[in-house]
C-alpha positions as CSV (number, residue, x, y, z in Angstrom):
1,X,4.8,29.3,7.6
2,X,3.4,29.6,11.1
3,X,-0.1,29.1,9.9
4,X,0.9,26.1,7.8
5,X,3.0,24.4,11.1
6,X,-0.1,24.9,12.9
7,X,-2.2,23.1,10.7
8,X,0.3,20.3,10.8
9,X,0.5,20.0,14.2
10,X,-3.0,20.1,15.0
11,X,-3.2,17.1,12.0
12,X,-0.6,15.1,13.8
13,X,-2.3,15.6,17.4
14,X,-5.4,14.3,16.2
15,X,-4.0,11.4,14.9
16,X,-2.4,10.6,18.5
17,X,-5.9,10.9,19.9
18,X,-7.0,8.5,17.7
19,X,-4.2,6.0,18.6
20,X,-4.8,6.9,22.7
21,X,-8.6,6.0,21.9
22,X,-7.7,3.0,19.7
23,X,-5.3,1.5,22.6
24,X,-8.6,1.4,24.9
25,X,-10.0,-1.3,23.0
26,X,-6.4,-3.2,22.0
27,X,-6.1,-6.0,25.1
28,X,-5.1,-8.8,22.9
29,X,-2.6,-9.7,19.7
30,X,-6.2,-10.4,17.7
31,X,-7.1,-6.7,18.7
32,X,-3.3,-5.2,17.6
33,X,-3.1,-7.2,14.6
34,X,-6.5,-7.2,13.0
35,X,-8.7,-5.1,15.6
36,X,-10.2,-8.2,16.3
37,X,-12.4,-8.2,13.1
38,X,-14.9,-6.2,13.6
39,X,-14.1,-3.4,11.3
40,X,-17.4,-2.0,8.8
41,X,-17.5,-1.6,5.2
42,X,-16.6,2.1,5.5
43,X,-13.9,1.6,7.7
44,X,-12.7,-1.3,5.6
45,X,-13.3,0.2,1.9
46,X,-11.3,3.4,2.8
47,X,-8.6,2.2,5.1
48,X,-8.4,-0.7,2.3
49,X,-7.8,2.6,0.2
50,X,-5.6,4.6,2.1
51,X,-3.1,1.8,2.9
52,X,-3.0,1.5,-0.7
53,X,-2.2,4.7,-2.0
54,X,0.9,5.7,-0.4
55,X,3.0,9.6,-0.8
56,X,3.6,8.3,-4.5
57,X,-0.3,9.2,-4.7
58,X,0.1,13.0,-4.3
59,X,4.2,12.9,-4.9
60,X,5.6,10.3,-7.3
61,X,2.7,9.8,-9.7
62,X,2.4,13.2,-10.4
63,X,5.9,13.6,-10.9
64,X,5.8,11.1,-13.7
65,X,2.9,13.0,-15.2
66,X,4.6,16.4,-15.1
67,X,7.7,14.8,-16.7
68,X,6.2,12.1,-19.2
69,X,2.6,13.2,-19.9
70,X,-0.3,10.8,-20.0
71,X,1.7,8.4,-21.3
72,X,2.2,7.7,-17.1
73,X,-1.0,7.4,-16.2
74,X,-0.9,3.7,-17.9
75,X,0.0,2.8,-14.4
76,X,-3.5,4.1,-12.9
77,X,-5.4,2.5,-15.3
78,X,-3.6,-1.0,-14.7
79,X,-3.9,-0.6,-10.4
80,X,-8.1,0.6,-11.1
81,X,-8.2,-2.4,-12.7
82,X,-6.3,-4.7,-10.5
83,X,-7.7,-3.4,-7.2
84,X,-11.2,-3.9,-8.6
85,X,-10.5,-7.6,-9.0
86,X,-8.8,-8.4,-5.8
87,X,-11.8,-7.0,-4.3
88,X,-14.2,-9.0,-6.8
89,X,-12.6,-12.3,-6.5
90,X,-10.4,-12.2,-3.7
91,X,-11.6,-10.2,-0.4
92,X,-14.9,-12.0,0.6
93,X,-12.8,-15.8,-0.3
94,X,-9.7,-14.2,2.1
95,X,-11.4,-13.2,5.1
96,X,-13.2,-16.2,4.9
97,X,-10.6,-18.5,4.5
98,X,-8.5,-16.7,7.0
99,X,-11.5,-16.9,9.4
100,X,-12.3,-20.3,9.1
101,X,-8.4,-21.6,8.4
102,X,-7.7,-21.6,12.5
103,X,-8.5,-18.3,12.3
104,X,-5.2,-17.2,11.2
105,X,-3.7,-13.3,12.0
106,X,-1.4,-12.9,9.2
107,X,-0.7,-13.7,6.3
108,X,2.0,-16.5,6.9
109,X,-0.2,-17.6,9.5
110,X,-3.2,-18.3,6.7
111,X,-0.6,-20.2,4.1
112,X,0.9,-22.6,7.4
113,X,-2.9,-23.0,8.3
114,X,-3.9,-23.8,4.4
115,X,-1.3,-26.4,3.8
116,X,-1.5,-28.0,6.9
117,X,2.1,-27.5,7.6
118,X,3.2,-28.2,10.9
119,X,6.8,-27.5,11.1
120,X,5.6,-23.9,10.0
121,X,8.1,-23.6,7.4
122,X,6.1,-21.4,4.5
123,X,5.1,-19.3,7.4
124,X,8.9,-18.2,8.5
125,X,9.4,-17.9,4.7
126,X,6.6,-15.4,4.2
127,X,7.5,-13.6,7.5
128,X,11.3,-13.4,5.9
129,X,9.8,-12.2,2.5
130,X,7.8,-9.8,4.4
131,X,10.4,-8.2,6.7
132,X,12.6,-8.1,3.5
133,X,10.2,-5.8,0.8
134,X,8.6,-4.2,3.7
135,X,11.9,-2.7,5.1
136,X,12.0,-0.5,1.9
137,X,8.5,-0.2,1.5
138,X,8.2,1.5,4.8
139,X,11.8,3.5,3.6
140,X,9.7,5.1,0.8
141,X,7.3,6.5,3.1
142,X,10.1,7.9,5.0
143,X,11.2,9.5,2.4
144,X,8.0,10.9,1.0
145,X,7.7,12.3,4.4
146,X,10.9,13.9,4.6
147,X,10.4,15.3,1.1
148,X,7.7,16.7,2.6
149,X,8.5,18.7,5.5
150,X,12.1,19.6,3.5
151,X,10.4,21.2,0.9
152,X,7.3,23.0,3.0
153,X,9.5,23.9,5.7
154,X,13.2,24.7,3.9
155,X,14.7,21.8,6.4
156,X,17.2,19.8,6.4
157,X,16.9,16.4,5.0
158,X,17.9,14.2,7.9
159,X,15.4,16.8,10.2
160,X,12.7,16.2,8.1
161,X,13.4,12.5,8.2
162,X,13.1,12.8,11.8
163,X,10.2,14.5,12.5
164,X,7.8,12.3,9.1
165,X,9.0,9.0,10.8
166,X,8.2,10.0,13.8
167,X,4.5,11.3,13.7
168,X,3.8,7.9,12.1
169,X,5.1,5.8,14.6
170,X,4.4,7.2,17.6
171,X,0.5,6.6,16.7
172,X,0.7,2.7,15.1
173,X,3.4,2.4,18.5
174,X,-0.2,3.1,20.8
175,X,-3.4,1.9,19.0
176,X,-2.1,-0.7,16.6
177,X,-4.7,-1.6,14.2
178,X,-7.8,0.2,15.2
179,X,-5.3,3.5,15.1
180,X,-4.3,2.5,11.8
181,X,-7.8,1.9,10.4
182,X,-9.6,4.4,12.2
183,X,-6.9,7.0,11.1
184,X,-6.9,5.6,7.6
185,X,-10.5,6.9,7.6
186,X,-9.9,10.0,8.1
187,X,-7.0,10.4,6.0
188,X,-9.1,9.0,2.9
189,X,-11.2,11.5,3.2
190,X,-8.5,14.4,3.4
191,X,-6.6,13.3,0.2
192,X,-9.8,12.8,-1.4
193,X,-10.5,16.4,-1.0
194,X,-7.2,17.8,-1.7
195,X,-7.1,15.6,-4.9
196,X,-10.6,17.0,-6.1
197,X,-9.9,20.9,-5.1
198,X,-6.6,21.3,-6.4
199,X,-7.2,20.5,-9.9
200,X,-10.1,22.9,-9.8
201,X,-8.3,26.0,-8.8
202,X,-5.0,24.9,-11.2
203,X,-8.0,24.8,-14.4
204,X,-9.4,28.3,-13.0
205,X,-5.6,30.0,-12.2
206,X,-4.8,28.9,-16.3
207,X,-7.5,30.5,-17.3
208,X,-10.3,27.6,-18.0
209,X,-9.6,23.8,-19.3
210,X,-8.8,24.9,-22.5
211,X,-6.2,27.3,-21.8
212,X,-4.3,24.6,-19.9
213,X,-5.2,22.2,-22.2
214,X,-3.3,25.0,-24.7
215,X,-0.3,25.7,-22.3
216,X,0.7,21.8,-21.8
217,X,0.4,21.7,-25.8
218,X,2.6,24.8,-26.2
219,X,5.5,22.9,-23.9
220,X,4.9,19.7,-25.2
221,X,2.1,18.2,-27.8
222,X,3.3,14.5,-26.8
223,X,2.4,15.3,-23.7
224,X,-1.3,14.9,-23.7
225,X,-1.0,11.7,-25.9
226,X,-0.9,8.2,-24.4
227,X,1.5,6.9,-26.1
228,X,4.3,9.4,-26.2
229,X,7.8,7.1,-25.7
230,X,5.6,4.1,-25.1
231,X,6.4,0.6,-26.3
232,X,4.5,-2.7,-25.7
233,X,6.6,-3.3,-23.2
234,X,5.8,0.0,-21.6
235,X,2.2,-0.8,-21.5
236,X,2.4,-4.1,-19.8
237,X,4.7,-3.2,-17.5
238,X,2.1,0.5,-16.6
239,X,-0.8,-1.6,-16.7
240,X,1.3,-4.9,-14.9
241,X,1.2,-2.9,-11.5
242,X,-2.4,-3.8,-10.9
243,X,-1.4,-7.5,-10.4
244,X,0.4,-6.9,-7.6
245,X,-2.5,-5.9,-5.0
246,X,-3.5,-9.8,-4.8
247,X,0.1,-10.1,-3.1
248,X,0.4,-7.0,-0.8
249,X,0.1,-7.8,3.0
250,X,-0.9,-4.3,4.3
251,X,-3.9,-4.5,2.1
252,X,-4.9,-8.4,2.3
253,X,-5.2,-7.7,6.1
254,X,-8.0,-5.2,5.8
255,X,-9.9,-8.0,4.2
256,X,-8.9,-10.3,6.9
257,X,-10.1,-7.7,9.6
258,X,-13.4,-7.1,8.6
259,X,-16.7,-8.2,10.4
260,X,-17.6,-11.2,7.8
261,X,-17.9,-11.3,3.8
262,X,-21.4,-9.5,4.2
263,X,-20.7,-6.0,2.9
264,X,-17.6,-6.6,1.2
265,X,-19.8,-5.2,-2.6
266,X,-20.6,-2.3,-0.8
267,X,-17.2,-1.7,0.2
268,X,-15.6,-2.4,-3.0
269,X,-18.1,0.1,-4.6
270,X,-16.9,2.9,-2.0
271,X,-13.0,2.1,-2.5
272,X,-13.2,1.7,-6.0
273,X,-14.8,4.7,-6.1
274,X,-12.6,6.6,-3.8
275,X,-9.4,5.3,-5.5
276,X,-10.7,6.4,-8.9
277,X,-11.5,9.9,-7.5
278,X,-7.8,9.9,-6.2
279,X,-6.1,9.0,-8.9
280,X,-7.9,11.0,-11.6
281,X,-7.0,14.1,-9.1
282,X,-3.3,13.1,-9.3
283,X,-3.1,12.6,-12.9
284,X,-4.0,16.4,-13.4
285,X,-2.4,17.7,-11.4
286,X,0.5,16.3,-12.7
287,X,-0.1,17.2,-16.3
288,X,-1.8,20.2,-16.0
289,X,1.6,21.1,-13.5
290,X,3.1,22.4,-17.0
291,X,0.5,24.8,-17.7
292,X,1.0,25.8,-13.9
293,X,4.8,26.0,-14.2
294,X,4.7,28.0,-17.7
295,X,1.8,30.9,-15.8
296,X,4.2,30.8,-12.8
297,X,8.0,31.2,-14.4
298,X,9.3,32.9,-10.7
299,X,8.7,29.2,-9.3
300,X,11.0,27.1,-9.3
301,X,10.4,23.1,-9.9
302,X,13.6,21.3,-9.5
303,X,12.1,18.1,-8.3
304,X,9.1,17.5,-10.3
305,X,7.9,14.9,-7.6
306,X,7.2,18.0,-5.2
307,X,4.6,19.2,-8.1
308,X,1.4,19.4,-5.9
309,X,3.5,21.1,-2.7
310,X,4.6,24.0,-5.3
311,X,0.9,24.1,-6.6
312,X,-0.5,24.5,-3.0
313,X,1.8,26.7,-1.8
314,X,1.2,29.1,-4.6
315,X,-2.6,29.2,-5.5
316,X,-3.8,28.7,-1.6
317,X,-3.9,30.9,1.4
318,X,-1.5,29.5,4.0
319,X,-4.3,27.9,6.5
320,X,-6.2,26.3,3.3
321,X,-2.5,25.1,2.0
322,X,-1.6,23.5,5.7
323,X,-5.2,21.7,5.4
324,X,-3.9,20.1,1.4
325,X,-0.3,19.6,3.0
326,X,-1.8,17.6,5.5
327,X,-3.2,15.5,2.8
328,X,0.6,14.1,1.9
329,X,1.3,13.4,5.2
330,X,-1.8,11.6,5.6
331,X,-1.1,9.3,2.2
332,X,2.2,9.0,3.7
333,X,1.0,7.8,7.3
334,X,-1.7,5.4,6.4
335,X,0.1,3.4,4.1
336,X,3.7,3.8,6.3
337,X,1.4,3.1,9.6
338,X,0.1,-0.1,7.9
339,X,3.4,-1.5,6.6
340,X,5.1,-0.7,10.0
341,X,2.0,-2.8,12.0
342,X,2.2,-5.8,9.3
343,X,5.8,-5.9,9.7
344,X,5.9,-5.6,13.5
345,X,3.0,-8.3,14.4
346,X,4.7,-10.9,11.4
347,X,8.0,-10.8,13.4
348,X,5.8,-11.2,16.5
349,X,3.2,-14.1,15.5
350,X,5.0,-15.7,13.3
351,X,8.8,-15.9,15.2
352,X,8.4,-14.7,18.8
353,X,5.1,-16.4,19.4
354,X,5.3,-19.4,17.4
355,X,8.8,-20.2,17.7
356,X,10.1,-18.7,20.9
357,X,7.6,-18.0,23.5
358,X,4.3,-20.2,22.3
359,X,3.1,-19.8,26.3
360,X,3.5,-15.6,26.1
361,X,0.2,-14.1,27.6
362,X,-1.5,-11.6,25.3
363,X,-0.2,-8.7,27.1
364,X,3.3,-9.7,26.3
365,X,2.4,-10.2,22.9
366,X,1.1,-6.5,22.8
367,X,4.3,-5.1,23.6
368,X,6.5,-7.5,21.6
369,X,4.9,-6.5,19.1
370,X,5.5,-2.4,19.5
371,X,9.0,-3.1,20.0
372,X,9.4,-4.9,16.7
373,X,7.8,-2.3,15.1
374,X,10.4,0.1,16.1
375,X,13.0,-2.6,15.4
376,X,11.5,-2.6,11.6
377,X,11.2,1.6,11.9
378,X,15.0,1.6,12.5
379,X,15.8,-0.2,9.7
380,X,14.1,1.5,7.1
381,X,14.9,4.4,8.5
382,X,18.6,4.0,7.7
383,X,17.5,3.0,4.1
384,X,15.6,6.4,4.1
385,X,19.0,8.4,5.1
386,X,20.3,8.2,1.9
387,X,18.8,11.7,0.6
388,X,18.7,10.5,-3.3
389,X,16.3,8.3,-2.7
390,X,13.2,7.9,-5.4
391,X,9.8,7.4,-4.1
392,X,8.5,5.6,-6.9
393,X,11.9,3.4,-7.4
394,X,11.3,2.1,-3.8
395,X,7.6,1.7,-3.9
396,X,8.0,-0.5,-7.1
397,X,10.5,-2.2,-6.1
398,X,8.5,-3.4,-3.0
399,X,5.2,-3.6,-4.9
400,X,7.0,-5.8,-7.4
401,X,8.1,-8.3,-4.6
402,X,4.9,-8.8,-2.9
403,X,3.0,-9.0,-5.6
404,X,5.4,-11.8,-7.2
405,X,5.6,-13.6,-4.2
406,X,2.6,-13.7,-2.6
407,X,0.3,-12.6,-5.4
408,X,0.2,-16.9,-7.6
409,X,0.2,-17.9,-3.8
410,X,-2.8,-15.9,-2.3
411,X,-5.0,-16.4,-5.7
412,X,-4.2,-19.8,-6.1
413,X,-4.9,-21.2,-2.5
414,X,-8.1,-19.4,-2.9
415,X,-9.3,-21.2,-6.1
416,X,-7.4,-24.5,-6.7
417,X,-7.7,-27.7,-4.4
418,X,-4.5,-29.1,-5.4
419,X,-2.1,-26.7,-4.7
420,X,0.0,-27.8,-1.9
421,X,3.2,-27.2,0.4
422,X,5.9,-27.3,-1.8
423,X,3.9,-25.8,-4.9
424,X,3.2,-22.5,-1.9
425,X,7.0,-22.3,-0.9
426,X,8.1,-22.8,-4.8
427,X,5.6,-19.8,-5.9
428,X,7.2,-18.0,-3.2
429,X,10.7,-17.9,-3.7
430,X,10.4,-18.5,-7.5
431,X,8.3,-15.0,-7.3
432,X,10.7,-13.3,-4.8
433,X,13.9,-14.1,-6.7
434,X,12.7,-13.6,-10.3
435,X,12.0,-9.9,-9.1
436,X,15.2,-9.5,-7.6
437,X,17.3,-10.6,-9.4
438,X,14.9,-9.0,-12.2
439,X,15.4,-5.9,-10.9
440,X,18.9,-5.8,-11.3
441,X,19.8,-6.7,-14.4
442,X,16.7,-5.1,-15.7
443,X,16.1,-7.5,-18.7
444,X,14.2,-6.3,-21.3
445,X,13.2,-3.1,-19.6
446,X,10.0,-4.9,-18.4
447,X,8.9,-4.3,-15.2
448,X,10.1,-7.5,-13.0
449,X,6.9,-7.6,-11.4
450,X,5.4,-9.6,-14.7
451,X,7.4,-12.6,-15.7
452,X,7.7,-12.3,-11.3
453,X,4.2,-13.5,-11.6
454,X,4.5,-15.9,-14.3
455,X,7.0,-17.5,-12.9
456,X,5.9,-17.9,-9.6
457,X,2.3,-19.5,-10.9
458,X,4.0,-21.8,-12.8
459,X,6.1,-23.1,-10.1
460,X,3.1,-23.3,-8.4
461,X,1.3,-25.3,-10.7
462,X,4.4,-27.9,-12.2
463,X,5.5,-28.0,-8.1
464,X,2.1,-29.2,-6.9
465,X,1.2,-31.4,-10.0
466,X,4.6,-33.0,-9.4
467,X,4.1,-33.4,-5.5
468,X,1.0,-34.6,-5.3
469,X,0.0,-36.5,-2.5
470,X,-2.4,-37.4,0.5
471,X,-2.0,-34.7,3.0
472,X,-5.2,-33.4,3.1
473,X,-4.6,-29.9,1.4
474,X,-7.4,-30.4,-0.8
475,X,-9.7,-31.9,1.8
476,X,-8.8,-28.8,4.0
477,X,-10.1,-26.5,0.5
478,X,-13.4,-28.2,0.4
479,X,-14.0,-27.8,3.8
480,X,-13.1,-23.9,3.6
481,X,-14.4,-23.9,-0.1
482,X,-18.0,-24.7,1.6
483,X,-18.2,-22.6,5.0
484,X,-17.2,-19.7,2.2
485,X,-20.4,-20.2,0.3
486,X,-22.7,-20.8,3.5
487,X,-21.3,-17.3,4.8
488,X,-22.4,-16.3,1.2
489,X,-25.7,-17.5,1.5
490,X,-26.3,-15.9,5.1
491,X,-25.6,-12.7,3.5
């Protein structure tokens, strides 16, 4: 116990560092919110990476696995495949757009920019839809962090809560976005290296890959099969999570911060590869958890979520187990880090600055913007109190919301001239209201993040077809449409 509180510690201190060094270089809003674009391809394919994959990486998707089988992993296949496009089609066209749209911060900032709309009304309904899914986005990475410290250190709940929320925000509270990014870095790497060594001493503790192959077979033959309880329903909504990464903010803004569209193929080849690596790692450990649980009978698994804790704890030495722990906390960090900053500087750009203080100097801006991010911290975290929570409900709930809502809107001001005004702010609420009101009813068992995007494309589309007029939208596109493919060409 000592040795693994150590290790945490020391994790947690370096992060700090990172933030103190980060704060050095953050003397304007541009340098909080978006570290002033200058981030690399590394820096941006990983932290693009880590914001991504939240504690459901190591926590809630290998929960499903150890419960449901492969069957689960639908839902990696569909995000591989969805993160792969929006960094195809969508990352060199947003940073460039962004850039080159009055060189807009944030997301709502891009969409008031795009449509030329001057009394700023799509961006205070963006910043709305953002405070609203990113309150329980950022709950779900409390909670993953209190599940964390409950289980590795037998505290209590609302302790644990304490303490997980706390290492986050103390860091993102000092360096803003460099901290984030620079910290994301490093905490790639660590779950990347958890994710690969794990599975190999689980495969070598069961006595080869065909053993465990034999031992998840012996609980369960459905369990290694694809399809086991799986509908067509099942499969589009699995595979329907990958169209929500053209929607979510705390990934869209690591396209938005980095240096220019030169390098963004070499960074999708290095996320895509990373994210692959990751999730592979999580899917066997989550299925080859059975053969684990049926060798080890004297461990208890009440919550099948804490699968790869259990695993550590057991197979490794305490220091080596400290050094995987840490790789939770960082999955849990980056992403919670990055949905904390987006939240904070949306409330600050897009309500403080632009419609209460438009003459505050950048300092001010600075520190707005930390104390909104403990506003938004406070919120969630009373979300996060309620100890039943479920990491993966919240997380898809969330995902489901952005992607709806901002996903149509992001791809289509991107790639169609004639989108306008009201088609952006019918996509948006269209999207945004299908999924909640989706979500609770639950029709047809499909996940609300699908007919969320439908919908909200075709409002889109019938909105702008039906308002179209002369307000220079598409004249603003061409314009933006051709300094993209001169930034190409310089590449």
């Amino acid at each position: 116990m000592i040795t693994t509180t150590t290790t945490f510690i020391v994790y947690i201190f370096g992060m700090l560092v990172i933030g103190i060094i980060a704060a050095r270089s953050t003397n304007s809003l541009n340098d909080y919110v978006l570290g002033g674009r200058r981030l690399g391809k590394i820096v941006t394919a990983l932290s693009a990476g880590a914001s991504d994959m939240s504690g459901w990486l190591l926590m809630g998707l290998p929960g499903g696995l150890f419960v449901t089988g492969l069957s689960a992993s639908w839902i990696a296949i569909g995000l591989t495949v969805g993160q792969w496009c929006n960094w195809k089609f969508v990352a060199a066209r947003l940073r460039s757009f962004t850039a080159n749209a009055a060189d807009a911060l944030t997301l709502p900032d891009y969409f008031a920019a795009r449509f030329k709309d001057k009394r700023r009304i799509s961006a205070v309904s963006a910043a709305v839809i953002i405070l609203i899914f990113f309150v329980v986005y950022c709950a779900s990475g409390m909670v993953s962090g209190a599940r964390l410290f409950e289980q590795t250190f037998n505290m209590d709940y609302s302790n644990a809560l304490i303490i997980g929320a706390a290492s986050t925000i103390l860091y993102v509270f000092i360096g803003g976005f460099l901290a984030v990014s620079w910290t994301d870095t490093v905490q790639a790497t660590l779950m990347a290296f958890a994710l690969v060594i794990t599975p190999i001493f689980m495969f070598s503790d069961a006595g080869g890959i065909e053993a465990a192959n034999a031992a998840v077979a012996a609980k369960d033959e459905s369990l290694m099969t694809f399809m086991k309880g799986v509908s067509f329903i099942s499969i589009i909504s699995f595979a329907g999570w990958g169209l929500g990464y053209v929607g979510q903010p705390h990934i869209l803004v690591r396209f938005m911060a980095a240096k220019s569209v030169r390098g963004m193929g070499g960074a999708r080849r290095i996320s895509i590869s990373w994210m692959i690596l990751c999730l592979l790692g999580a899917v066997l450990i989550g299925l080859y958890g059975n053969a684990f649980a049926a060798r080890h009978p004297e461990v208890s698994i009440s919550n099948p979520e804490q699968i790869f804790i259990i695993v550590t704890q057991t197979l490794f030495s305490p220091w080596v187990a400290g050094i995987l722990l840490s790789a939770i906390l960082a999955a849990i960090m980056s992403t919670l880090s990055c949905q904390l900053l987006v939240a904070s500087t949306t409330l600050t750009a897009d309500f403080y600055r632009r419609l209460f203080r438009p003459q505050a100097s950048q300092t001010e801006l600075v520190w707005v913007g930390r104390l909104m991010l403990l506003l938004v911290a406070a919120i969630a975290f009373i979300i996060a109190t309620d100890p039943n929570s479920g990491i993966l409900k919240l997380v898809s709930y969330a995902w489901a919301g952005f992607g709806a809502s901002f996903g149509p809107a992001v791809v289509f001001s991107l790639f169609w001239r004639r989108m306008n005004l009201k088609g952006c702010l019918a996509g948006m609420v269209v999207g945004a209201a299908t999924v909640i009101l989706w979500e609770h009813w639950a029709f047809l068992g499909l996940y609300s993040l699908v007919p969320g995007f439908i919908f909200s494309s075709a409002a889109i589309v019938i909105v702008s077809l039906l308002t179209s007029r002369k307000d220079g939208c598409a004249e603003l596109y061409d314009g933006l449409e051709k300094e993209f493919w001169e930034e190409v060409k310089d590449r």
